[in-house]
TORPA-4810 file (N, C-alpha, C, O; in nm, 3 decimals):
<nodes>
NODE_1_7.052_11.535_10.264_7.142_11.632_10.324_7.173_11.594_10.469_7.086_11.526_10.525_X
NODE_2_7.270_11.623_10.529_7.316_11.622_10.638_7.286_11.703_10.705_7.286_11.819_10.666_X
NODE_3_7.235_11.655_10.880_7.214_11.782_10.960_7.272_11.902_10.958_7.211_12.009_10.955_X
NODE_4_7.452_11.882_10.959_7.499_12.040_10.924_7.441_12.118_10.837_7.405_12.232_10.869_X
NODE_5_7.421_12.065_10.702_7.406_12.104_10.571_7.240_12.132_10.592_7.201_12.212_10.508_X
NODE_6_7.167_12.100_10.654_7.002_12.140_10.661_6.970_12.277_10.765_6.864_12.337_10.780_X
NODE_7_7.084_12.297_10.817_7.046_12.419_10.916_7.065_12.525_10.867_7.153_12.531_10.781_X
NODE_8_6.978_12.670_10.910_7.050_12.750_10.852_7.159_12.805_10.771_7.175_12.842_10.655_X
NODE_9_7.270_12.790_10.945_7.399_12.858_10.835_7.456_12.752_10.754_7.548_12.797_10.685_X
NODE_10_7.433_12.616_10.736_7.429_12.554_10.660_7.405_12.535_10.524_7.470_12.472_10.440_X
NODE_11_7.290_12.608_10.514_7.198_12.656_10.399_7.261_12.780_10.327_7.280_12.802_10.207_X
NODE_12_7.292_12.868_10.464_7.355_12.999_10.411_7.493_12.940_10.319_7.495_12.960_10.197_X
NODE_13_7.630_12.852_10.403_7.694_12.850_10.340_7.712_12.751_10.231_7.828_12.733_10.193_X
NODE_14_7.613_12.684_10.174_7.554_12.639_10.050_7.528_12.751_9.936_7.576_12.730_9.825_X
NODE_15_7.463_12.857_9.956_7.413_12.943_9.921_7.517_13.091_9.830_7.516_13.160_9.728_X
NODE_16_7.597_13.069_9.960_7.701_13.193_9.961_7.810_13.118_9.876_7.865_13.177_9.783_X
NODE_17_7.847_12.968_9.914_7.985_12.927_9.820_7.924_12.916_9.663_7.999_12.949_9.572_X
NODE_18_7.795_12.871_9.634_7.772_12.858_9.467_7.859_12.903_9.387_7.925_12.837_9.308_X
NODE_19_7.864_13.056_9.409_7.890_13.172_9.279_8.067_13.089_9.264_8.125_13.062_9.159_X
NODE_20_8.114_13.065_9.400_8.278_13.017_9.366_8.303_12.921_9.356_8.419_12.886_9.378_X
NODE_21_8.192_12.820_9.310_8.251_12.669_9.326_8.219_12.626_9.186_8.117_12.664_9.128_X
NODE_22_8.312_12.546_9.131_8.283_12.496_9.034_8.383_12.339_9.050_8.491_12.314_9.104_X
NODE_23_8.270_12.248_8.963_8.360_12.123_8.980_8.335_12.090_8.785_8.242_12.135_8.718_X
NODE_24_8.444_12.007_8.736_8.472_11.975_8.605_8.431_11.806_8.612_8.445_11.739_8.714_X
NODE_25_8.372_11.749_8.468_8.320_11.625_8.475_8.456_11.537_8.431_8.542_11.573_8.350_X
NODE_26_8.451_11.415_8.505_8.568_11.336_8.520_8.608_11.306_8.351_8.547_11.260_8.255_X
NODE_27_8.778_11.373_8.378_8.852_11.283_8.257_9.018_11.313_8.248_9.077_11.392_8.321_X
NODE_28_9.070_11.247_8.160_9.173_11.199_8.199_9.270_11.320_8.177_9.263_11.369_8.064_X
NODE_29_9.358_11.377_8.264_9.465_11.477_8.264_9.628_11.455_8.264_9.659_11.337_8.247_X
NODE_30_9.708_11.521_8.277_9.803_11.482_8.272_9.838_11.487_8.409_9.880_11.376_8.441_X
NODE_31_9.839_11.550_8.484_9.858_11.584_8.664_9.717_11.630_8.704_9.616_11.663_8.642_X
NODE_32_9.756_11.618_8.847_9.630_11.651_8.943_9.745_11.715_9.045_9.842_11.659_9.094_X
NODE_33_9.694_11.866_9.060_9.734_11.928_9.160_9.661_11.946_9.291_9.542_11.978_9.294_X
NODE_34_9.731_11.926_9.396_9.673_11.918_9.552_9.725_12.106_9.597_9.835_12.160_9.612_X
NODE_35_9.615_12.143_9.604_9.652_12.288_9.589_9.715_12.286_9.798_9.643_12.220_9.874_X
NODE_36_9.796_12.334_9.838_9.846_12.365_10.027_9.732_12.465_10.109_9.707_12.576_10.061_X
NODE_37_9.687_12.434_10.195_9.658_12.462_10.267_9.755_12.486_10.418_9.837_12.400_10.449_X
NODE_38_9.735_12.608_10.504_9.838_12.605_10.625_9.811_12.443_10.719_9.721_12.361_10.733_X
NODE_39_9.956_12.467_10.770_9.967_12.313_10.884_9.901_12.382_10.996_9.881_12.500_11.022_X
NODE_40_9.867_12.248_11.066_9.803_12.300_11.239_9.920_12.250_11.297_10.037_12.237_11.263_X
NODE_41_9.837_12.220_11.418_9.899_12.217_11.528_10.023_12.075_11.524_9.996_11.962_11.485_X
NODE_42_10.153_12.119_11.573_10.269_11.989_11.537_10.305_11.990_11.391_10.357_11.882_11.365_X
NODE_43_10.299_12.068_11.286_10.343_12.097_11.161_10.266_11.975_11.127_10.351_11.901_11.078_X
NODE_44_10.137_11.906_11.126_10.058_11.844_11.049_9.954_11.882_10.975_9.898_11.988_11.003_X
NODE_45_9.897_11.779_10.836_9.759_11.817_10.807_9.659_11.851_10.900_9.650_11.792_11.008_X
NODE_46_9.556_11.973_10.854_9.472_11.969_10.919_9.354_11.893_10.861_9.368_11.803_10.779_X
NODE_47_9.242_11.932_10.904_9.144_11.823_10.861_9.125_11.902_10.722_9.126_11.812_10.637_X
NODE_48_9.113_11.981_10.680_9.117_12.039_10.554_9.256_11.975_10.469_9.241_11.885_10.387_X
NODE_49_9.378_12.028_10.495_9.473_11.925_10.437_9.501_11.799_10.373_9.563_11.759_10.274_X
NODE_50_9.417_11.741_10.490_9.385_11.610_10.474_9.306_11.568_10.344_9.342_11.503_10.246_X
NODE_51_9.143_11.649_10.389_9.098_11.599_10.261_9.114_11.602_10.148_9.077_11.517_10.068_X
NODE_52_9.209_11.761_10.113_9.251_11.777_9.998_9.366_11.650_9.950_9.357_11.569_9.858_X
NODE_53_9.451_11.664_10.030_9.571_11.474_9.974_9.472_11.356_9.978_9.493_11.248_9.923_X
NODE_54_9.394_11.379_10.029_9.288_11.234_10.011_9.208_11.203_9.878_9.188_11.099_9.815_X
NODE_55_9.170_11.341_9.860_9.087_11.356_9.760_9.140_11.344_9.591_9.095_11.304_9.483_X
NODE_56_9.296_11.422_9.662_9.380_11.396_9.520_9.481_11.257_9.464_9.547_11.237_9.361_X
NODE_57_9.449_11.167_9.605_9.507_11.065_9.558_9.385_11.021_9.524_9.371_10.984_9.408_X
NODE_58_9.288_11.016_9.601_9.157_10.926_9.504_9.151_10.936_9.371_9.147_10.826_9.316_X
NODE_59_9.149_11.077_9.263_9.142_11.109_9.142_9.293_11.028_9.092_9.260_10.967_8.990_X
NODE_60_9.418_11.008_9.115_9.541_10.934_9.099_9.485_10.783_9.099_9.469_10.723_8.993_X
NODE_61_9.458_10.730_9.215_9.409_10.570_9.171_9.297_10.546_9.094_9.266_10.432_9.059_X
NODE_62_9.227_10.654_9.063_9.123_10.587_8.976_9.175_10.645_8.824_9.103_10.640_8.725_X
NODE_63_9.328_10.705_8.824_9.350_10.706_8.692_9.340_10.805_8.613_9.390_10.808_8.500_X
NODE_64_9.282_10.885_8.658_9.229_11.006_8.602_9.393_11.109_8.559_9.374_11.207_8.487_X
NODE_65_9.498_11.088_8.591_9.608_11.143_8.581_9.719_11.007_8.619_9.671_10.907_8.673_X
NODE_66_9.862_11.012_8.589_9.981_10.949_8.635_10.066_11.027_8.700_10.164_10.972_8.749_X
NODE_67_10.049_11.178_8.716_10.106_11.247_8.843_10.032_11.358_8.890_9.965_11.444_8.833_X
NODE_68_10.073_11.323_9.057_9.994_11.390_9.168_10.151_11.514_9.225_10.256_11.501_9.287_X
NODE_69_10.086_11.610_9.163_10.157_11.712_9.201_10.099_11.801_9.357_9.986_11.848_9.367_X
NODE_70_10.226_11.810_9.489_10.162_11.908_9.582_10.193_12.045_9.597_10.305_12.071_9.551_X
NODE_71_10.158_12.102_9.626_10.191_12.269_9.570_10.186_12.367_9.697_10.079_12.415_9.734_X
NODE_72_10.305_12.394_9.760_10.254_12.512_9.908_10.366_12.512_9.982_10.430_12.415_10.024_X
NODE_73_10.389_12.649_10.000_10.511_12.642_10.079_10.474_12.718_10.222_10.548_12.681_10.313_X
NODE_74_10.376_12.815_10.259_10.347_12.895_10.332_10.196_12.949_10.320_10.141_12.927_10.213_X
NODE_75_10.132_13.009_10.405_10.046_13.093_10.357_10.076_13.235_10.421_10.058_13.268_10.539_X
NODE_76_10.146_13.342_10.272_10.189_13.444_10.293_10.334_13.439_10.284_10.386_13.519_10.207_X
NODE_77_10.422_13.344_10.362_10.533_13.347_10.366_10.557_13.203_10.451_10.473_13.140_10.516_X
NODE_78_10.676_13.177_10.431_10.747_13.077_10.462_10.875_13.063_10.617_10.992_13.100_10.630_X
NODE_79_10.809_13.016_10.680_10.883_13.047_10.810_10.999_12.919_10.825_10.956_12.805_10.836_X
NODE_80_11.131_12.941_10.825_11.278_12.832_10.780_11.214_12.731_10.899_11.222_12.612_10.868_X
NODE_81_11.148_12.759_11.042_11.112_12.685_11.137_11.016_12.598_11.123_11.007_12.509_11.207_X
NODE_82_10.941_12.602_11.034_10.825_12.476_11.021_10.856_12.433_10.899_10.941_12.497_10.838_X
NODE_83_10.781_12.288_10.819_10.813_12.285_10.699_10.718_12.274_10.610_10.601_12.292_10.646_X
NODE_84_10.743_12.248_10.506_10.659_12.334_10.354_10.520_12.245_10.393_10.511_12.142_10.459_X
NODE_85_10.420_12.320_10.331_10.283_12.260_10.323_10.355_12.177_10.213_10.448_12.116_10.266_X
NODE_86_10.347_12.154_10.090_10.405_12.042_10.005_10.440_11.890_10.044_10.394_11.781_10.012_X
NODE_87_10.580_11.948_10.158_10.612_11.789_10.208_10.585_11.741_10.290_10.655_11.652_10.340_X
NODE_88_10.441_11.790_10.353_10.382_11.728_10.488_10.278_11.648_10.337_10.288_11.527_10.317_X
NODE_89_10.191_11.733_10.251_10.112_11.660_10.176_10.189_11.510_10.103_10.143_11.397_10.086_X
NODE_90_10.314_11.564_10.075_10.406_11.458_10.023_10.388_11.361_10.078_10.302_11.286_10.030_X
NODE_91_10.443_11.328_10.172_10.452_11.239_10.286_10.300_11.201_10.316_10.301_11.086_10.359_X
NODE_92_10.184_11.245_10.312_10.059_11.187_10.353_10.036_11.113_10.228_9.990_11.000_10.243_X
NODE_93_10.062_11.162_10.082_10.055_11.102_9.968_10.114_10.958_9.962_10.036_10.864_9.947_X
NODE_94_10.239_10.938_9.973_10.274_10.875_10.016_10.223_10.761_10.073_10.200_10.652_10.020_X
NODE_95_10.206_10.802_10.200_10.132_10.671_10.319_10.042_10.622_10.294_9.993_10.519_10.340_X
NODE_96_9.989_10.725_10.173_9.825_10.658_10.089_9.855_10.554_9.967_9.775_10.488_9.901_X
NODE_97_9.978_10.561_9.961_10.010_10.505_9.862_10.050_10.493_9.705_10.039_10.404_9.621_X
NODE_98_10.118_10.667_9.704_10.100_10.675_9.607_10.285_10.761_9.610_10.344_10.845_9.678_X
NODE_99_10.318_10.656_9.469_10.472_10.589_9.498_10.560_10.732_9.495_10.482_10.823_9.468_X
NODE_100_10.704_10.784_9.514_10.784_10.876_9.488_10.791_10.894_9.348_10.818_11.009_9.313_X
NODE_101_10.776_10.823_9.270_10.777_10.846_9.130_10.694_10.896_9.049_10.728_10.932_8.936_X
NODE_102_10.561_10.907_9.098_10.451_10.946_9.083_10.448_11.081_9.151_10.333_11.119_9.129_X
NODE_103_10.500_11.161_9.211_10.467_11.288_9.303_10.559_11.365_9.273_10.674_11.341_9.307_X
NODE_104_10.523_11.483_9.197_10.638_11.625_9.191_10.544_11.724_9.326_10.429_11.754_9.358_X
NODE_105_10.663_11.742_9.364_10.656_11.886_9.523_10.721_11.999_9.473_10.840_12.015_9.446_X
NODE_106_10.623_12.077_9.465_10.631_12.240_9.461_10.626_12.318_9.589_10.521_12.357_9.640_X
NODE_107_10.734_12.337_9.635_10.765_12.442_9.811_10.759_12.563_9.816_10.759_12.613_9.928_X
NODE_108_10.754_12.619_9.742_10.779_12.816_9.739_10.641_12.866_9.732_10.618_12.975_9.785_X
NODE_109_10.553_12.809_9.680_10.440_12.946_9.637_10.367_12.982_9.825_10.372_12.923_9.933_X
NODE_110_10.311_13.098_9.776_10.291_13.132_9.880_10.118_13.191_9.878_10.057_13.258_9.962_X
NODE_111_10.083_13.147_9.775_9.957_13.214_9.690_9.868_13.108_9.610_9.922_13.000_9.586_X
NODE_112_9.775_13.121_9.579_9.690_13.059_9.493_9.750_13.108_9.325_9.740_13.045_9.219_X
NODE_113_9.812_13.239_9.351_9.823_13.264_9.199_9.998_13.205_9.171_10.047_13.210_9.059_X
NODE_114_10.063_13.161_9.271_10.211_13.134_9.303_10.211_12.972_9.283_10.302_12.906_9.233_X
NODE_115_10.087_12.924_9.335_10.079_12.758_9.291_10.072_12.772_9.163_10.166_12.730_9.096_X
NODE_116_9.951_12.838_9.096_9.945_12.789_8.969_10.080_12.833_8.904_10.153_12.733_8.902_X
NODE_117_10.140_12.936_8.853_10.258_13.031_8.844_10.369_12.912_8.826_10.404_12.872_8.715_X
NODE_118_10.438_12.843_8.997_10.474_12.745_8.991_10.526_12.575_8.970_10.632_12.511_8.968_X
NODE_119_10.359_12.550_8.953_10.302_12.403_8.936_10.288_12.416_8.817_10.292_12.304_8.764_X
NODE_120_10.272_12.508_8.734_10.267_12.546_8.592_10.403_12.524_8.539_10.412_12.447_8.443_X
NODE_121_10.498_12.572_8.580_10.607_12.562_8.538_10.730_12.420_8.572_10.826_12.384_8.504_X
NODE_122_10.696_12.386_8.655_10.737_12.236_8.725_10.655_12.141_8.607_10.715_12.076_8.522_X
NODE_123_10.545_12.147_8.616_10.449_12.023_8.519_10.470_12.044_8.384_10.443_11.959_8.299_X
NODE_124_10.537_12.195_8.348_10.537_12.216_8.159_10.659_12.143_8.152_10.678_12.106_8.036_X
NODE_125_10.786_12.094_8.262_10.901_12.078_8.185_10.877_11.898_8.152_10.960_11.824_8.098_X
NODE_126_10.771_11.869_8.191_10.774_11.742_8.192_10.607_11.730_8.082_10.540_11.627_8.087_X
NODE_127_10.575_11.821_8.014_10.485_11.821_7.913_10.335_11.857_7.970_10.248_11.904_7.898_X
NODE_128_10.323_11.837_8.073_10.153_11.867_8.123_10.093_12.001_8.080_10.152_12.107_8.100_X
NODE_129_9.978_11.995_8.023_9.916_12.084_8.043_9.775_12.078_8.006_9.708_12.158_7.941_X
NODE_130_9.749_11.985_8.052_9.597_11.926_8.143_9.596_11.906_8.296_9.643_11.793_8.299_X
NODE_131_9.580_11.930_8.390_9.549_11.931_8.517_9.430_11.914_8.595_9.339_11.998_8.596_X
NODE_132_9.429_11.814_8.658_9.300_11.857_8.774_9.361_11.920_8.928_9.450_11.870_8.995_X
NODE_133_9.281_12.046_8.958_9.266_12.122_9.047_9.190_12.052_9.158_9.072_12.021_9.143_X
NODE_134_9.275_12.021_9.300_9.208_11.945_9.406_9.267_12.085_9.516_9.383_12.112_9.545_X
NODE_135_9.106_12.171_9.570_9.078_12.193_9.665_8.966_12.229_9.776_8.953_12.121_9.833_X
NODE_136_8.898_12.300_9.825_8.794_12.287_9.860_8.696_12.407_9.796_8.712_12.521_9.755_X
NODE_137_8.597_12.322_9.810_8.456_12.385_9.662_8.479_12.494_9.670_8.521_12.547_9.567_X
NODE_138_8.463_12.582_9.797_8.458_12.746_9.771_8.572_12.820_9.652_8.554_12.909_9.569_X
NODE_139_8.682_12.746_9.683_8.819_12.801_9.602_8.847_12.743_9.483_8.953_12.779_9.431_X
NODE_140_8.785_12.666_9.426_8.764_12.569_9.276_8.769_12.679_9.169_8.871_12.679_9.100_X
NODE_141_8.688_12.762_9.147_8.678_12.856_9.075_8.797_12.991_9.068_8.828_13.039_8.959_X
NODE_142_8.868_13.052_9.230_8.953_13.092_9.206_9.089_13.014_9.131_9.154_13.066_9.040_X
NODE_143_9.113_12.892_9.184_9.196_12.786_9.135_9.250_12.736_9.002_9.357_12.689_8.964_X
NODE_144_9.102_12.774_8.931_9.059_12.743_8.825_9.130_12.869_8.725_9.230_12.872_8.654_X
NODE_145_9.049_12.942_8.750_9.144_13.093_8.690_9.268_13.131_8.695_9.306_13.225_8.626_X
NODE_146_9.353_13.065_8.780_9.507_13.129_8.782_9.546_13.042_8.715_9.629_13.073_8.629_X
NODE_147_9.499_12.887_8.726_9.575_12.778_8.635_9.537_12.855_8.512_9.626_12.933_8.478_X
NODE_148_9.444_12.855_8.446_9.417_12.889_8.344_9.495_13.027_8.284_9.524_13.030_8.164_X
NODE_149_9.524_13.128_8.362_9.552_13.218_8.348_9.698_13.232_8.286_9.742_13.307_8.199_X
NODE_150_9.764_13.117_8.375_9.917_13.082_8.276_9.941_12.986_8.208_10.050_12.932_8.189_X
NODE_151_9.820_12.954_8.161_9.823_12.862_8.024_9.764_12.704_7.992_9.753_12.648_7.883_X
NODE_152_9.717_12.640_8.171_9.674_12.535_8.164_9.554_12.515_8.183_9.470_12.555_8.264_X
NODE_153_9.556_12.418_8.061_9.387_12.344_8.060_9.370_12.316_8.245_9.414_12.213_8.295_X
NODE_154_9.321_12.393_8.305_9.236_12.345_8.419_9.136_12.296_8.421_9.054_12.313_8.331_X
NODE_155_9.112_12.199_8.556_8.947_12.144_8.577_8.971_12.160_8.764_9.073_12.162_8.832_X
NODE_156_8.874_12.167_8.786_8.843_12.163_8.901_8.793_12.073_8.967_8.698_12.018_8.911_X
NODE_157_8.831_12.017_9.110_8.767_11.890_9.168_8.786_11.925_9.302_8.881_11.999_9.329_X
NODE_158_8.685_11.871_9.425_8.659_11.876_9.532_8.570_11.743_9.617_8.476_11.689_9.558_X
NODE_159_8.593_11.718_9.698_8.537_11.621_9.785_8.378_11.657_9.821_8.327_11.748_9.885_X
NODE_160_8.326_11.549_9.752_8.125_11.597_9.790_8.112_11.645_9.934_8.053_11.741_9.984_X
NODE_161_8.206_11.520_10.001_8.162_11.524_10.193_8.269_11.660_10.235_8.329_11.644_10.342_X
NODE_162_8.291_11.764_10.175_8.372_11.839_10.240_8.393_11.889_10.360_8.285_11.873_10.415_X
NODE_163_8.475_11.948_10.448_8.480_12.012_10.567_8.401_12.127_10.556_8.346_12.174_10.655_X
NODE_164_8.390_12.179_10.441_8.331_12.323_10.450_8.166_12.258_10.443_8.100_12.310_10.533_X
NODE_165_8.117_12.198_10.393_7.956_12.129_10.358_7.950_12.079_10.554_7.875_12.141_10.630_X
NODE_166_8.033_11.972_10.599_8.024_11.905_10.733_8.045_11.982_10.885_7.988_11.948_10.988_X
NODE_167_8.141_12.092_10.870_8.159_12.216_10.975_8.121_12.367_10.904_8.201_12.452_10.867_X
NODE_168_8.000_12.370_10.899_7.953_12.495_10.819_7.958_12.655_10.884_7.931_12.766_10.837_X
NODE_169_8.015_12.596_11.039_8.036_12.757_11.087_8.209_12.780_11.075_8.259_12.893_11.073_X
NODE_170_8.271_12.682_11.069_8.445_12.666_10.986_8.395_12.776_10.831_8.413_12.897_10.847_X
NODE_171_8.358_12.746_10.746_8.292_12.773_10.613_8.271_12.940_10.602_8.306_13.022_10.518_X
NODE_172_8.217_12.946_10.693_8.148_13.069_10.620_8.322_13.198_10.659_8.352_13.264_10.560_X
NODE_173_8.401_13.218_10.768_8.458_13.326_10.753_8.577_13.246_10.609_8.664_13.321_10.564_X
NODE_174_8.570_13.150_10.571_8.662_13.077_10.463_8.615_13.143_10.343_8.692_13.152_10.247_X
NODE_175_8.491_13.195_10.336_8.439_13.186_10.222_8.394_13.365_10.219_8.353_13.418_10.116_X
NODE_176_8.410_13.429_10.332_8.401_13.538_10.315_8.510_13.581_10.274_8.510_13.678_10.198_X
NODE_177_8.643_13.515_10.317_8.779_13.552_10.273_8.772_13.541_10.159_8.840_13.633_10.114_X
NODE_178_8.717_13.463_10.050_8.731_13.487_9.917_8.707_13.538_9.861_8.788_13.573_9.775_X
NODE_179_8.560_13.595_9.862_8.516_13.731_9.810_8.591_13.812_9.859_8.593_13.917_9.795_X
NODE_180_8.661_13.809_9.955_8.781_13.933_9.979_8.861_13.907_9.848_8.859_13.973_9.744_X
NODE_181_8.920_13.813_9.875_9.048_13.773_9.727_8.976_13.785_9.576_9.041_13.822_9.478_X
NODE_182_8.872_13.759_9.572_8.791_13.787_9.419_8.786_13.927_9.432_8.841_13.956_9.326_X
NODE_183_8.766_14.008_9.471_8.715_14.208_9.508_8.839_14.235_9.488_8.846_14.333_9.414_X
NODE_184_8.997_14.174_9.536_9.144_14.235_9.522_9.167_14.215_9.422_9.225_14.302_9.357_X
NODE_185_9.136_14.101_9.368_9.170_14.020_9.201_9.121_14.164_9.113_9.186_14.242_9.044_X
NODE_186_9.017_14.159_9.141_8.912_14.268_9.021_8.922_14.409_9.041_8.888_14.478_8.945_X
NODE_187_8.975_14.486_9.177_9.048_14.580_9.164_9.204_14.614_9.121_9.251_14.722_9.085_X
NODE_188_9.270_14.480_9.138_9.378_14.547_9.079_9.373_14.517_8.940_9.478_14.559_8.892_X
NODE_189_9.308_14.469_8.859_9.312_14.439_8.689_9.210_14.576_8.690_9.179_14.600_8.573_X
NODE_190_9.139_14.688_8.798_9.058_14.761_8.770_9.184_14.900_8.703_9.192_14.981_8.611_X
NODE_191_9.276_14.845_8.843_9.370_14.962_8.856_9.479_14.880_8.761_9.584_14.906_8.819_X
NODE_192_9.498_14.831_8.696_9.575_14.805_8.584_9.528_14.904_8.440_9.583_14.989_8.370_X
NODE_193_9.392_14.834_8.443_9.343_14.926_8.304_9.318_15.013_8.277_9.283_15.055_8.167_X
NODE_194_9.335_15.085_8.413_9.349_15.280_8.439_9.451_15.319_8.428_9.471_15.434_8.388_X
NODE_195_9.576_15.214_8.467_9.718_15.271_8.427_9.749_15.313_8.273_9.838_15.389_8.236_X
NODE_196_9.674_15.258_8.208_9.703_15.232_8.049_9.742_15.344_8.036_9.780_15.384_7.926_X
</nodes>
């Protein structure tokens, strides 16, 4: 383990991401989706960004899929002044080497349940529906469920050396936010089945 990863909140956020992380054992899909994360500073990847297009071209050259789909237009909404999480990942895809012909860009979603929703529907017109899910461990498992939820074989994949494992005080309000988003998920399907 790594010093981050041996300290406390280190430990803690080892501890606390388990219940949401899930990773799938390598095999061959039809796409690999690079789920968006927000731009920083200068409308670039951040170091999270990054690893996610890194991580999803790695699973692309070793074959595991023949298209690397990026998926994100905003988080929350889409401001006409900056541009899409998608074609900043595009463009890093790209520089990694991985050709225009090979990469469908999805710009609108604004959601984890709006990627899949989206990327679901972009990848069915072209037959996919095997996917690997590239984002960071904590969110694998939400990721996992929305793909699945509109119809695609999902798997989940994440970078061992992650930002969230290497900056573990980054991690933990990331990961408290999800159990926020898992608690909204499960109240409103609570308050769905009360509508009946």
């Amino acid at each position: 383990m790594e010093p981050a990863t041996r300290s406390p909140i280190g430990l803690a956020v080892r501890l606390l991401a388990r219940p949401l992380t899930v990773r799938d054992m390598e095999q061959r899909a039809d796409a690999i989706v690079v789920l968006g994360t927000p731009l920083g500073a200068r409308h670039g990847l951040t170091d999270v960004g990054e690893e996610r297009v890194r991580e999803g071209v790695r699973l692309w050259q070793r074959g595991l899929a023949p298209i690397l789909c990026v998926s994100g237009g905003g988080p929350g909404h889409i401001d006409p002044g900056r541009p899409r999480e998608a074609d900043v990942m595009a463009a890093r895809a790209g520089e990694l080497g991985v050709p225009a012909a090979a990469l469908r860009v999805e710009r609108e979603s604004l959601s984890t349940a709006d990627n899949a929703r989206l990327s679901a529907a972009l990848l069915a017109s072209e037959g996919c529906t095997r996917v690997w899910l590239v984002s960071q461990p904590f969110h694998t498992r939400r990721c996992r469920y929305w793909f699945r939820r509109v119809g695609m074989e999902a798997l989940a994949w994440y970078d061992d050396e992650s930002v969230e494992f290497r900056e573990p005080r980054l991690a933990l309000p990331w990961i408290a936010r999800e159990y926020v988003a898992w608690a909204r998920m499960a109240a409103i399907d609570v308050g769905r089945w009360w509508m009946r």
